[in-house]
C-alpha positions in Angstrom: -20.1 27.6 -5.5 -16.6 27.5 -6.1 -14.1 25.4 -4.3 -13.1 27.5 -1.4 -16.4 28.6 -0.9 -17.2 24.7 -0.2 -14.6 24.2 2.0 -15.2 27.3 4.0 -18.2 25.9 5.1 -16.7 23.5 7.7 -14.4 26.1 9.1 -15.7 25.5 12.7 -13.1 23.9 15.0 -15.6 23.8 17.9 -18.5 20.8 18.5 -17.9 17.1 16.5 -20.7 18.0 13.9 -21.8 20.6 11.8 -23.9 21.0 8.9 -23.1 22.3 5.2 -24.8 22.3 2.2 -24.2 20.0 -0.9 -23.5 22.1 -4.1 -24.9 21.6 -7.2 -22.5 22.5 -9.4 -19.9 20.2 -8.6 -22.1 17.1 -9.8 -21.3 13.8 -11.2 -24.4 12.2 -12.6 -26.7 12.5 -9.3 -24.2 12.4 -6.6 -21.6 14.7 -5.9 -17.9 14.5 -7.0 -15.8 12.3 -4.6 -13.0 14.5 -4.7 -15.0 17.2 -3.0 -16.9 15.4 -1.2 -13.5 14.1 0.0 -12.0 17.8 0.4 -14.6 18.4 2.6 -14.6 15.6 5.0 -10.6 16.4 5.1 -10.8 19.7 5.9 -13.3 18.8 8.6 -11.1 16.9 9.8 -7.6 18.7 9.9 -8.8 21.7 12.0 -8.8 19.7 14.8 -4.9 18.3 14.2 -2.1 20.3 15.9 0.5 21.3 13.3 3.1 19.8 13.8 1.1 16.7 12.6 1.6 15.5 9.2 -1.0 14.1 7.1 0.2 11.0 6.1 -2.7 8.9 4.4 -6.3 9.2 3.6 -8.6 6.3 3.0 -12.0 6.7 1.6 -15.1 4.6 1.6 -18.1 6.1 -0.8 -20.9 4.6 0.9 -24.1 6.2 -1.0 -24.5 9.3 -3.1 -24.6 13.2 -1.8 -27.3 14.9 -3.7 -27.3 18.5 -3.8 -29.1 20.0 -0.3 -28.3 19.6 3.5 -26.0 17.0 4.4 -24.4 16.7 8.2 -20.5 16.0 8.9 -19.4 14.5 11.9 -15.8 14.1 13.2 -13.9 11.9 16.0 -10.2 11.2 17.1 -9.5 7.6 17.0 -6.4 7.4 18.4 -3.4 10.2 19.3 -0.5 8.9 20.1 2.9 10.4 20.7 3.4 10.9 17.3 1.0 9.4 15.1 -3.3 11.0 15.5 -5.6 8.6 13.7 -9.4 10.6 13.1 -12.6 9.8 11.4 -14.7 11.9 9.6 -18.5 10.8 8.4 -20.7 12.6 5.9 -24.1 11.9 6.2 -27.9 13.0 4.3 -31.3 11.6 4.3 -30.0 9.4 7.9 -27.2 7.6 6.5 -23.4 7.5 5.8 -22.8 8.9 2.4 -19.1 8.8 2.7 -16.4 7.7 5.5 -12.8 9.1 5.8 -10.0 7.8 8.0 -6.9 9.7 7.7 -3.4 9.0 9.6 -1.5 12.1 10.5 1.9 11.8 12.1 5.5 13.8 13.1 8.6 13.1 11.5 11.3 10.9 13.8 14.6 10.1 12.8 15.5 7.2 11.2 18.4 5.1 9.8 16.1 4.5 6.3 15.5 7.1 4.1 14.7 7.0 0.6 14.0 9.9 -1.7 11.9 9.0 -4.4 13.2 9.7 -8.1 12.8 13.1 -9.8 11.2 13.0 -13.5 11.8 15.3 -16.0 9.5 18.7 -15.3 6.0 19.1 -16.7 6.4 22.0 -20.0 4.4 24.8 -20.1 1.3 23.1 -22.2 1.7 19.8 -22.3 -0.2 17.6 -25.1 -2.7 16.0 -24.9 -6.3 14.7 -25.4 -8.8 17.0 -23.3 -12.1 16.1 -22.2 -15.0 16.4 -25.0 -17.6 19.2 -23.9 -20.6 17.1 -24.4 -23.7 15.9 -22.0 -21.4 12.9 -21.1 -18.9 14.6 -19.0 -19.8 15.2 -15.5 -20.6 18.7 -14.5 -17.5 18.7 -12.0 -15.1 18.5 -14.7 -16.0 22.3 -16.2 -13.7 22.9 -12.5 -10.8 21.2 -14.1 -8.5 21.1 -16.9 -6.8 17.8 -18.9 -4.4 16.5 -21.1 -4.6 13.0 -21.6 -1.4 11.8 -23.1 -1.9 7.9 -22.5 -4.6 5.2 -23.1 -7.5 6.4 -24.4 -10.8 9.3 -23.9 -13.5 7.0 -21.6 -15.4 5.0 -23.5 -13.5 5.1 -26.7 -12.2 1.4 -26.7 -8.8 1.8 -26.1 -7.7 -1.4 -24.4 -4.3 0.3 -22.0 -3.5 -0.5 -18.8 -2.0 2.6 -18.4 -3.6 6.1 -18.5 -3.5 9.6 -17.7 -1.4 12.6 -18.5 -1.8 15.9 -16.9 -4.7 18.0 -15.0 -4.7 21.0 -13.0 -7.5 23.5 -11.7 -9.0 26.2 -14.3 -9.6 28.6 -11.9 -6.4 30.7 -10.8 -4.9 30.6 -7.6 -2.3 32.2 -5.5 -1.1 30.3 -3.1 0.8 26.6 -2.9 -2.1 23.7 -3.9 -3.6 22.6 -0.3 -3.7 18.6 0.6 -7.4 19.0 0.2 -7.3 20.7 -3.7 -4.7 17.8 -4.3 -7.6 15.2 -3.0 -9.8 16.6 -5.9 -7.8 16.7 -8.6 -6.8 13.0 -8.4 -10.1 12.2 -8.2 -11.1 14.3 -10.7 -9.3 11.8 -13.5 -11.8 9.1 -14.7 -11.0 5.4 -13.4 -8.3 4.2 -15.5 -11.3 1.3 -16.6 -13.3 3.8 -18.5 -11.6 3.8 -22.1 -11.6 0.0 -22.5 -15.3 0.2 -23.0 -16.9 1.5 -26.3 -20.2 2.2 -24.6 -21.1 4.6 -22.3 -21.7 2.8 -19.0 -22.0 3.8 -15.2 -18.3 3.2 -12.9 -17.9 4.8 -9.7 -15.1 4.7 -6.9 -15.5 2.4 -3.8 -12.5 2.8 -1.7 -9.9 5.0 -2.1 -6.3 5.4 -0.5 -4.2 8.3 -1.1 -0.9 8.8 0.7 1.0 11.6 1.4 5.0 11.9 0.8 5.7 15.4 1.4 5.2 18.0 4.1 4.4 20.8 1.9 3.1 21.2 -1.7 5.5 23.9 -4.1 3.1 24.0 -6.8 -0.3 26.0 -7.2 -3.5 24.0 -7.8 -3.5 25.7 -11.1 -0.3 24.7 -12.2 -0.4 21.5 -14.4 0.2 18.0 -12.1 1.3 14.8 -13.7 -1.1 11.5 -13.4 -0.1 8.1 -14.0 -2.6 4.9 -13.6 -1.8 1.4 -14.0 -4.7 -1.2 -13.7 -3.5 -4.2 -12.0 -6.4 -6.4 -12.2 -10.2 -5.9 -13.6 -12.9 -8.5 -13.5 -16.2 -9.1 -12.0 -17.5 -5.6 -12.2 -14.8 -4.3 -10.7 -10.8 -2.5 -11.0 -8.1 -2.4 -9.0 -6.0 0.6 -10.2 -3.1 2.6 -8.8 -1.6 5.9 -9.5 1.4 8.2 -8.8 1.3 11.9 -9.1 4.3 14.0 -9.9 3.9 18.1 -9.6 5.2 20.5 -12.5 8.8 20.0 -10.9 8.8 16.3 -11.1 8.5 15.6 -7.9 6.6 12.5 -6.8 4.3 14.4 -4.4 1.4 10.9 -3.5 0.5 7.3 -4.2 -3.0 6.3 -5.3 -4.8 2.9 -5.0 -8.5 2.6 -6.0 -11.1 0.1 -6.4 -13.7 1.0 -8.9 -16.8 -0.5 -10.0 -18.2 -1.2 -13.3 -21.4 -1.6 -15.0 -20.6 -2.2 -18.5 
């Protein structure tokens, strides 16, 4: 099933629940990738906002595994204000959460501070890098993406940097501008920045995710190449504290990432 095919699935803007079916081919070890599971619960979520609302922020909590089969969403509003809607969006299989989304949408106002964030140089047409290895390590998702990592290290291959990333982008072609909810999966599609300071293969996994939003509209296609840029802050016990910014192929600084992953090696 390909990505619009997943999404089309919670379509419905009627009722505050509706049921969709987990693909298989979008798997990460057992559970399904975040970032769709992520897309999903977004797009669930968005047919019900009025649009003049911007999204503004997402925050993610992955709660327990989606495995491929029936799974139920269900959606509330929180909170609509004047100018700001606050909603909540819950994936759930086998009776339990798998995966909780909050997300802050909001109009623009005027305002005596403003601050456009600095333009870096534009992405070339193939940028360099390290891409993924094709091997039974890689999780199926990533045959849905493409990379170029152009600092720290592949996962797993030792390279103590507390910077990593490079570039990424969609393999399969599209038309039209990269949606809010393709932008959610390619972020997520990177490994945590943790991964190449082992030299072991070892289980990590995301739990909490923030992403916000810092334009209305998105130029690029999701099959354009997208800069990525982590920086761990702080790693112990288990667990990582990274953060990320993402520029599109103009330079643009288009979100802010902040993630806490977990380890196991």
């Amino acid at each position: 099933m390909d990505f619009d095919n997943c999404l089309q699935q919670l379509q419905h803007q009627n009722g505050d629940s509706q049921q969709f079916q987990v693909p298989a081919d979008w798997g990460q070890g057992r559970a399904l990738f975040g970032g769709i599971a992520a897309a999903l619960a977004l797009q669930y979520l968005t047919l019900w906002v009025n649009a003049g609302m911007r999204l503004r922020s997402v925050t993610l909590s992955f709660v327990a595994p989606l495995e491929p089969g029936e799974a139920l969403a269900t959606r509330r509003i929180l909170r609509q204000g004047k100018s700001v809607l606050q909603g909540q969006v819950e994936l759930w299989q086998h009776g339990q959460v798998a995966l909780v989304l909050l997300a802050s949408f909001g109009i623009a106002r005027s305002s005596a501070v403003t601050l456009t964030p600095a333009v870096t140089t534009a992405i070339v047409s193939e940028p360099e890098g390290l891409c993924l290895p094709a091997n039974a390590m890689v999780p199926e998702f990533t045959k849905h993406f493409d990379y170029r990592i152009a600092q720290g290290g592949l996962p797993f291959s030792g390279v103590k940097s507390v910077d990593f990333g490079g570039f990424m982008r969609f393999c399969q072609q599209q038309q039209q501008p990269c949606t809010f909810m393709q932008l959610l999966a390619l972020v997520d599609a990177w490994p945590p920045a943790t991964l190449p300071w082992l030299s072991n293969p070892a289980p990590a996994s995301t739990l909490c995710w923030t992403l916000e939003l810092l334009t209305d509209h998105l130029e690029a296609k999701a099959s354009d190449w997208w800069r990525y840029l982590a920086h761990i802050d702080a790693a112990a016990d288990g667990y990582g504290h990274i953060q990320a910014k993402i520029h599109d192929k103009n330079g643009n600084l288009v979100a802010l990432s902040r993630q806490t992953v977990t380890l196991f090696g």
